[in-house]
C-alpha positions as CSV (number, residue, x, y, z in Angstrom):
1,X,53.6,143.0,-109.2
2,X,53.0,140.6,-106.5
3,X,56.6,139.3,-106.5
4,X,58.0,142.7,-106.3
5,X,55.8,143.7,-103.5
6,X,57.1,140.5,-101.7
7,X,60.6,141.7,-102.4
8,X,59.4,144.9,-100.0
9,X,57.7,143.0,-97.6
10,X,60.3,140.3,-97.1
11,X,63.5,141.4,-96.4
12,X,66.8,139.2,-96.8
13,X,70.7,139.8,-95.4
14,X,73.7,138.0,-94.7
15,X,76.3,139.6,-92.5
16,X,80.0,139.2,-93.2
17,X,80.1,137.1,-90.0
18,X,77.3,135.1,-91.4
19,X,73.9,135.6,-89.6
20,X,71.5,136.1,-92.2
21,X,68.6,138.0,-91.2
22,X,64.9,138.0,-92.7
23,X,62.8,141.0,-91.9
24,X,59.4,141.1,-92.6
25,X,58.3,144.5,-93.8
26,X,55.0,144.7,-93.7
27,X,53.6,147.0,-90.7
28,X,50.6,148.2,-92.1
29,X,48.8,144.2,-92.9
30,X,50.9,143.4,-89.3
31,X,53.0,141.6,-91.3
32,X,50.4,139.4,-92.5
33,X,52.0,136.8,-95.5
34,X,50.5,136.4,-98.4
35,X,51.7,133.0,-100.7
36,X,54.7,135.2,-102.6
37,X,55.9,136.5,-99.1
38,X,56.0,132.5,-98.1
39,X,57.5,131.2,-101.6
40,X,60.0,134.5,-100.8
41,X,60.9,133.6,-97.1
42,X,61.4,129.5,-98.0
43,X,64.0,130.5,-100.6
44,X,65.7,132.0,-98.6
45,X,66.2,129.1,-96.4
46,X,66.3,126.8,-99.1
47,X,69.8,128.9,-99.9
48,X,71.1,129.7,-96.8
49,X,70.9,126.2,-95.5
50,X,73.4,124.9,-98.4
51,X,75.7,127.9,-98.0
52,X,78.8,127.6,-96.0
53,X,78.9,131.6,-95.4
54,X,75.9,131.2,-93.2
55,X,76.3,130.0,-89.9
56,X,72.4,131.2,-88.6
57,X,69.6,133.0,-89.1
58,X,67.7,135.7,-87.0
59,X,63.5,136.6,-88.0
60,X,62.6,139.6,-87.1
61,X,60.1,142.6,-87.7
62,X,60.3,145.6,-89.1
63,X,58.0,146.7,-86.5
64,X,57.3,146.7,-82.5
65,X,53.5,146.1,-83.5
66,X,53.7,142.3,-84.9
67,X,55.9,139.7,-85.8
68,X,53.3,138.2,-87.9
69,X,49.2,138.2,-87.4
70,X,49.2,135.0,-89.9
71,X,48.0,134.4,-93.4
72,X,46.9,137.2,-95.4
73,X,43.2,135.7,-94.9
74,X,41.1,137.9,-96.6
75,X,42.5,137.4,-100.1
76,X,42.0,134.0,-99.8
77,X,38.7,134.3,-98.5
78,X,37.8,136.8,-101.9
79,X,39.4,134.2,-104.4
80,X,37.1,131.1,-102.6
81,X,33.5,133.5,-103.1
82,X,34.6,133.8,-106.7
83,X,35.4,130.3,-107.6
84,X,35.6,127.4,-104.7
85,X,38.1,125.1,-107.0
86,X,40.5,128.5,-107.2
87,X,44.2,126.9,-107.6
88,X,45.2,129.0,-104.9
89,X,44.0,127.3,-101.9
90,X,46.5,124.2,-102.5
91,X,49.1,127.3,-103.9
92,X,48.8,128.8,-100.4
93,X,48.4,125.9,-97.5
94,X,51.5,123.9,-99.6
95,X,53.7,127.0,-99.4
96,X,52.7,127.5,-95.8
97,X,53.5,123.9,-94.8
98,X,56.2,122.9,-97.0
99,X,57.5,126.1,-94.8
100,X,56.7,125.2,-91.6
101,X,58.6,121.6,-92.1
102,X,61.6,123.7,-93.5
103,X,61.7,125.4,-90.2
104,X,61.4,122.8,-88.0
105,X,63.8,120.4,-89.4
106,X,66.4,123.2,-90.6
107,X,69.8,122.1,-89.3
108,X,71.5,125.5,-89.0
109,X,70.3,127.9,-85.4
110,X,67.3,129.4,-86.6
111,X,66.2,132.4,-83.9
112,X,62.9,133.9,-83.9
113,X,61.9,137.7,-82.3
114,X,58.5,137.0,-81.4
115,X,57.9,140.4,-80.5
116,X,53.9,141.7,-81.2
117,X,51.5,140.2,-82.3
118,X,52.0,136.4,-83.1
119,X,48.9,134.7,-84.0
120,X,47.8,132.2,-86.6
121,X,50.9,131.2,-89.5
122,X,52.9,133.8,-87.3
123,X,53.1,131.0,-84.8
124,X,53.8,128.6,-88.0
125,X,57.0,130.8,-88.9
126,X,58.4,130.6,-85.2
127,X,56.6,128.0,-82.7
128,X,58.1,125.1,-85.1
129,X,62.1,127.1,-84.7
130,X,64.7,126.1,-82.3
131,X,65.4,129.3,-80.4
132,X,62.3,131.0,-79.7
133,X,62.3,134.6,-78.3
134,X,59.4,136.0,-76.6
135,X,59.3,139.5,-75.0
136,X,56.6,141.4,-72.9
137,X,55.2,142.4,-75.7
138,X,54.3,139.3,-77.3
139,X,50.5,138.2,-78.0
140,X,49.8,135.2,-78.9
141,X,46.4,133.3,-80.1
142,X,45.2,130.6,-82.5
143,X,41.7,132.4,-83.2
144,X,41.1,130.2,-86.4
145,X,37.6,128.6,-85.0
146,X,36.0,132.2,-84.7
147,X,36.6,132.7,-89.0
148,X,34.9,129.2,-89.6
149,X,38.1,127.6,-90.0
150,X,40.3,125.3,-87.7
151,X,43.6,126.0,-85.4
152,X,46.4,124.8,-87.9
153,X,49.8,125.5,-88.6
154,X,51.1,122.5,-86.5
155,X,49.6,124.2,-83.1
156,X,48.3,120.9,-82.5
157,X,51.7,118.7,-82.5
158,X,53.1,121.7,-80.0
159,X,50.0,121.2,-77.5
160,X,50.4,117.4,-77.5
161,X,54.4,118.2,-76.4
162,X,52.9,120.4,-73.5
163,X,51.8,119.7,-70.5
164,X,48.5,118.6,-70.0
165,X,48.7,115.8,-72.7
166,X,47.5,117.8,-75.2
167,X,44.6,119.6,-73.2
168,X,46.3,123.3,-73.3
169,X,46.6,123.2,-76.5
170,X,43.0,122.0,-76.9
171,X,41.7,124.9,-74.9
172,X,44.2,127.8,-76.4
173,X,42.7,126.2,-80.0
174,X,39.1,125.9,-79.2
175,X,38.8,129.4,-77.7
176,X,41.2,131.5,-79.3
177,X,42.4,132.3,-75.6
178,X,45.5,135.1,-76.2
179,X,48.5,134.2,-74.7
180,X,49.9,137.8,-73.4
181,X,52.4,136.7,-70.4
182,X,55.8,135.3,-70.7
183,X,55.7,133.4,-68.4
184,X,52.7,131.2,-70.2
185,X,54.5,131.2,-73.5
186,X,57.6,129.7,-72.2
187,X,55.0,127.2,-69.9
188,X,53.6,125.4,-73.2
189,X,56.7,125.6,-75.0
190,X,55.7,128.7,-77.4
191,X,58.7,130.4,-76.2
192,X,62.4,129.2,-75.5
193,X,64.2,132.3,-74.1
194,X,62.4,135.6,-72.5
195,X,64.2,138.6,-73.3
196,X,62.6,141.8,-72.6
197,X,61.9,143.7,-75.8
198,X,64.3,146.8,-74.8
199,X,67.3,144.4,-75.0
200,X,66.3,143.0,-78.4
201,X,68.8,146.0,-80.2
202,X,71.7,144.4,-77.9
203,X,71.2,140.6,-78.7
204,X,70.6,141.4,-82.2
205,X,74.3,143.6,-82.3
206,X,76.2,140.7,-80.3
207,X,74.6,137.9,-82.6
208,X,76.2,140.2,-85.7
209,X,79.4,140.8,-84.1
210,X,79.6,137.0,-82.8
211,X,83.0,135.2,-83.9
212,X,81.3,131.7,-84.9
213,X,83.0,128.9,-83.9
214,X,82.3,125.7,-85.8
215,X,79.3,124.7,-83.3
216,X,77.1,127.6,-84.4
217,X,74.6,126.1,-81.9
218,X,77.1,126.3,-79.5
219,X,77.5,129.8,-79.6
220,X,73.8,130.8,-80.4
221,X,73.1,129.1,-77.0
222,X,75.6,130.9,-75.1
223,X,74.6,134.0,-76.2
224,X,71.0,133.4,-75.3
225,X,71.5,132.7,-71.9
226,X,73.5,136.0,-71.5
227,X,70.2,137.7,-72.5
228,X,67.7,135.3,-71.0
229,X,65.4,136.7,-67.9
230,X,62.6,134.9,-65.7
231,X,59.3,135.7,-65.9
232,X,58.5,138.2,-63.5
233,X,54.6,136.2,-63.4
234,X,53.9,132.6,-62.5
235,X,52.2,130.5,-65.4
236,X,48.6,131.0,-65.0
237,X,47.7,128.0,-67.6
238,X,49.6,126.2,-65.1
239,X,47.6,127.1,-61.9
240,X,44.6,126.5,-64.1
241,X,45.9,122.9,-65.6
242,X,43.8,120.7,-63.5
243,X,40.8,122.5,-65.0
244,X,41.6,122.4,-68.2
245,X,42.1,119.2,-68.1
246,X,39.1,117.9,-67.1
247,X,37.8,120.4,-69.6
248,X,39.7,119.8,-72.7
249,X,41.0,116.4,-72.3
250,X,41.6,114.4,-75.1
251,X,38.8,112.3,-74.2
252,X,36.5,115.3,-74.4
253,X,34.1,116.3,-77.1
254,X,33.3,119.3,-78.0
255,X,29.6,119.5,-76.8
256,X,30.8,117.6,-73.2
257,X,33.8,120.8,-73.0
258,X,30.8,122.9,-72.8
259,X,29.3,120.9,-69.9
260,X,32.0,121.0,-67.9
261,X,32.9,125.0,-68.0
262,X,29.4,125.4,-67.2
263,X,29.8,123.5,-64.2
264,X,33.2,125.3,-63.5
265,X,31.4,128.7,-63.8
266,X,29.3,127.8,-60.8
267,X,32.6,126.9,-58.2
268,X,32.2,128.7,-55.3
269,X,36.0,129.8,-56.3
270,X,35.9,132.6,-58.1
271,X,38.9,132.4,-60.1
272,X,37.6,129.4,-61.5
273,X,34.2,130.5,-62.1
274,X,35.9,133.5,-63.8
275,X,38.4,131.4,-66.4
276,X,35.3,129.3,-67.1
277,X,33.0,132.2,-68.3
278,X,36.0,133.2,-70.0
279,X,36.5,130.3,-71.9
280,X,32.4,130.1,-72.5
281,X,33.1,132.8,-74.3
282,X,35.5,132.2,-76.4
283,X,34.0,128.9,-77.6
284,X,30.7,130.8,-78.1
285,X,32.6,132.8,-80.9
286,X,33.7,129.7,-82.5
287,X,31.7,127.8,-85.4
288,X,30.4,124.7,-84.0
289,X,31.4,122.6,-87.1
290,X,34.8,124.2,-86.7
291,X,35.2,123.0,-82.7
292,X,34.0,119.9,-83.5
293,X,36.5,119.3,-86.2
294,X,39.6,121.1,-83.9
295,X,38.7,119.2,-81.2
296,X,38.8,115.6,-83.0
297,X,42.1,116.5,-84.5
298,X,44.0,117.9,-81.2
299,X,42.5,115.0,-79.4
300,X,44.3,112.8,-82.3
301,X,47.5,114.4,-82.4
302,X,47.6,114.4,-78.8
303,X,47.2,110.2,-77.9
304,X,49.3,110.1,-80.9
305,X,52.3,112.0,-79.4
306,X,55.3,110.0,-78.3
307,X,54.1,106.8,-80.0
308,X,57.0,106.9,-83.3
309,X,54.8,104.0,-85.2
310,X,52.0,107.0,-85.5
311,X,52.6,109.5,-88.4
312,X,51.2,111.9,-86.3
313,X,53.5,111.6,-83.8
314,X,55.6,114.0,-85.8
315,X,55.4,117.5,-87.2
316,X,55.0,116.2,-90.9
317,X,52.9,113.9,-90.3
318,X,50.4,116.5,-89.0
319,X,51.3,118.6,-91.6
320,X,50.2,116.5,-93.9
321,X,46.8,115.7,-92.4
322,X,46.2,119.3,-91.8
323,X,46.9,119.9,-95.4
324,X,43.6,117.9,-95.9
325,X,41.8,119.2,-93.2
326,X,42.5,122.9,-95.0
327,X,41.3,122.6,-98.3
328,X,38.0,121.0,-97.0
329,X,37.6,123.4,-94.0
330,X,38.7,126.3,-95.9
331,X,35.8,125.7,-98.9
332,X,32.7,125.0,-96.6
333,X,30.8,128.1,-96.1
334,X,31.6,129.0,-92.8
335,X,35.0,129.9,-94.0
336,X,34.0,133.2,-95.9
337,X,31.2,134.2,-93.7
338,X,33.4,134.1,-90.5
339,X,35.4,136.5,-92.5
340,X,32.6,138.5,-93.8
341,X,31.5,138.8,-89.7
342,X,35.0,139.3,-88.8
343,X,37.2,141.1,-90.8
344,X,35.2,142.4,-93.9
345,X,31.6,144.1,-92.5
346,X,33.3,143.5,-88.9
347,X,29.6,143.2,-87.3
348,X,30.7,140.0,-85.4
349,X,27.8,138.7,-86.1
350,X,28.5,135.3,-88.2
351,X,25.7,132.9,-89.7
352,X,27.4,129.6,-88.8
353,X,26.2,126.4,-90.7
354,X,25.8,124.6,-88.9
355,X,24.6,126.8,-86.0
356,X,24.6,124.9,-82.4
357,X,27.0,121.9,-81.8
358,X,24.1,119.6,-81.5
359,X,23.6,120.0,-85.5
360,X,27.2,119.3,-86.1
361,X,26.8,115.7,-88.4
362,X,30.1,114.0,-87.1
363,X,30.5,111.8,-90.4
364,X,30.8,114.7,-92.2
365,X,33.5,116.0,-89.6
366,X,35.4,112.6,-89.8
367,X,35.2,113.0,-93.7
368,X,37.4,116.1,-93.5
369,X,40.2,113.4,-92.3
370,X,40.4,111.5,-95.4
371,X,43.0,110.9,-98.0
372,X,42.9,113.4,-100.7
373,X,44.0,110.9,-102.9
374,X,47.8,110.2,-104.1
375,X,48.9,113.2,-106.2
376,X,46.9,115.6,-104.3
377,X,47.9,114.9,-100.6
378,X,51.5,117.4,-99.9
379,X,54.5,116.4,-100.9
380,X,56.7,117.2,-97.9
């Protein structure tokens, strides 16, 4: 039953030029994947990368609405209230990660429509690809802290690669801050390529009536530019980067974060005052044990970055900590009452444990880091 459904929901073609195209098909869950949607998607790939007819492939929606809101959380969420050592925790994070290394390493153009809503494992799916559309449309976010779990999917490794050192991604992590301009996608790297959405049908008709040449890149790159379009914004992240970085530096904690966008919220500049309320706000929604633990791990990825004798320095090696840092996170009890608060009774009301930052026991945060032991850590 579940496969079948995932034969609906995930969509794959190859054209007689050879693009092969996945659709996801699932407008009414906004796309959101479930673990035979991901096992669906990755063989798909796993195929298309070994055969010689394909020269790229193009993601896309079925819908305007979303690319992808992320995992399908609450089914997950059910299975842990009914039995906390359910198989299909591990099932779920491996298939997600194992994809998101897929994607990042795949040696054939792979070209993401990010149009919609993007958030959570729909960042996973495209952030981690090498050509990166983004339209007006797009909405972004990483609102993992406010359902008692932690910003994963490798957002971390593309925050250390922005500017900032690591600080954006912090703040976009810890508040579950929406991205909705182009012009801020493209700034921390989300995007590659703004194309407004109206000329989406276009690019997508050229890419299938492309003659590939034997530097599909080549080509792929080509075409992009011809579609490509500057923001018609500035960056606000970057007018606001001095701020966040003495907000969300790496050297930050959680608790000291707090201090500082309280003094921010008193600047006599009221833009400032204004994205410091803001981000208040957003950290206020988040479970304390849950910004503790994102902040310790962005703050780790990020002084990693750049240094190559560091696992986490690359994507797999933060896959692979994140791995461990999910099945922990994702068992605690925080996990299914953010959402109960959330998405289930929806009265935003969730009993975090613990329930300030000040009760947040750090050895129990820094225990969440640890090995999971040989045949249990991801094999990637």
């Amino acid at each position: 039953m579940a496969a079948a459904a995932a034969e609906e929901f995930v969509k794959g073609r190859v054209f007689p030029n050879g693009v092969a195209v996945i659709t996801l098909d699932r407008p009414k869950a906004l796309n959101a994947m479930n673990l035979e949607m991901d096992l669906r998607y990755k063989a798909f790939l796993d195929d298309w990368e070994t055969n010689p007819n394909v020269k790229c492939v193009l993601v896309e929606s079925s819908s305007s609405r979303a690319f992808s809101a992320g995992m399908d959380i609450k089914g997950v969420a059910a299975e842990i209230q009914k039995d906390k050592s359910t198989s299909l925790v591990q099932k779920v994070f491996t298939a997600e990660y194992s994809l998101i290394c897929k994607i990042h390493e795949y040696a054939k153009p792979y070209i993401c429509l990010m149009d919609g809503v993007t958030m959570g494992f729909g960042i996973g799916l495209s952030g981690h690809g090498r050509y990166r559309i983004i339209t007006e449309r797009t909405l972004m976010a990483m609102p993992e802290n406010a359902i008692g779990l932690f910003p994963d999917v490798g957002f971390a490794y593309i925050g250390a690669k922005a500017p900032g050192g690591g600080a954006v991604g912090a703040y976009l992590g810890m508040t579950g801050k929406r991205i909705s301009s182009p012009a801020d996608a493209l700034f921390i790297g989300l995007g590659t390529h703004y194309v407004p959405s109206g000329d989406l049908g276009s690019l997508k008709e050229s890419l299938l009536s492309a003659n590939f040449t034997a530097d599909p890149h080549k080509d792929v790159e080509s075409l992009l530019t011809g579609y490509k379009k500057e923001p018609e914004s500035v960056p606000q992240l970057e007018k606001r980067l001095p701020d966040i970085i003495s907000s969300f530096g790496a050297d930050k904690s959680a608790a000291e974060s707090v201090e500082e966008l309280k003094k921010c919220s008193q600047s006599g500049d009221t833009e400032v005052a204004e994205w410091a309320n803001d981000a208040l706000a957003g950290l206020k929604k988040g479970a304390p044990f849950s910004l503790c633990l994102t902040q310790k791990h962005f703050s780790r990825v990020a002084s990693s970055y750049g240094n190559n004798e560091n696992h986490l320095s690359k994507l797999v090696g933060v896959m692979k900590l994140e791995y461990r840092i999910a099945l922990r996170s994702s068992v605690r009890d925080d996990f299914v009452e953010g959402v109960r608060a959330v998405l289930v009774d929806k009265d935003q009301n969730p009993k975090w444990n613990p329930a300030t930052l000040e009760d947040v026991n750090m050895d129990e945060v820094e225990s969440i880091f640890e090995p999971l032991g040989a045949d249990a850590e991801l094999n990637v």
